[in-house]
N, C-alpha and C positions, 0 to 999 in steps of 0.2 A: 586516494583523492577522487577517482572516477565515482562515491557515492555518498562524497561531503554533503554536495546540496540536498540530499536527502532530509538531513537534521532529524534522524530518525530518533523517534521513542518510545520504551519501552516500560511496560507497567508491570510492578511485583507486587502483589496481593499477600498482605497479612492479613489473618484474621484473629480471632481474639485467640485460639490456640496458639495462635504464635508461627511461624514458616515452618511450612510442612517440606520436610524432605523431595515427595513428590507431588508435584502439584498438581490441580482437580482436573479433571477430564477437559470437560468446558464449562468458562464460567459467564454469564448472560451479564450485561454492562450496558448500563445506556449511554449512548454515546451520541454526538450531530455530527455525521459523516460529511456535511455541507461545512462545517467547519474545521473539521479534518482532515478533508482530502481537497488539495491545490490544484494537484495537476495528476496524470497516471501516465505512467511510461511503459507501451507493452513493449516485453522481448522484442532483442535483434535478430534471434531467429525465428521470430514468431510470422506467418504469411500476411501479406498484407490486409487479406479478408480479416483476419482477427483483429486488428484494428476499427474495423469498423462493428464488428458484434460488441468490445469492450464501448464502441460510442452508444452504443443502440441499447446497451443494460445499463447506463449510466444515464440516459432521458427516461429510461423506463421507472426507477427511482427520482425522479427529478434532481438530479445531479448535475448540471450546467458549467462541466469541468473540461479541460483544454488536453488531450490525449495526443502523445509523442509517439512514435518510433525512437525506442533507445539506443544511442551512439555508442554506444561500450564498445563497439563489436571496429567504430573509428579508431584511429591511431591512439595509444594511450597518452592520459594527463602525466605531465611530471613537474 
């Protein structure tokens, strides 16, 4: 439950071969990370200065997103 609100997803790539056993090294996708990405949650063990570099790379992209210190590390959900 601690990473429900995530609503995470993930993408499987066929191609006209069909699903390769193993799959390509990396593969290059366009994507609008302003519409992909809500919010970011750095680590609970992460110092608080990185909080502030993860804000500082996310103006630097123009990314205008709302950065957390993540509670995991509070009492767990049940």
């Amino acid at each position: 439950m601690s990473f429900d609100y995530e609503h995470e997803v993930r993408v499987r790539i066929i191609t006209e071969g069909g699903l390769s056993p193993t799959p390509p090294e990396y593969m290059m996708l366009p994507v609008n990370l302003d519409e992909m990405i809500e919010s970011v949650f750095v680590s609970p063990m992460a110092e608080s200065w990185f909080k502030d570099v993860v804000v500082d790379v996310l103006k630097k992209y123009g990314l205008d997103k709302q950065v957390f210190h993540s509670a995991l590390d509070d009492r767990a959900l049940y």
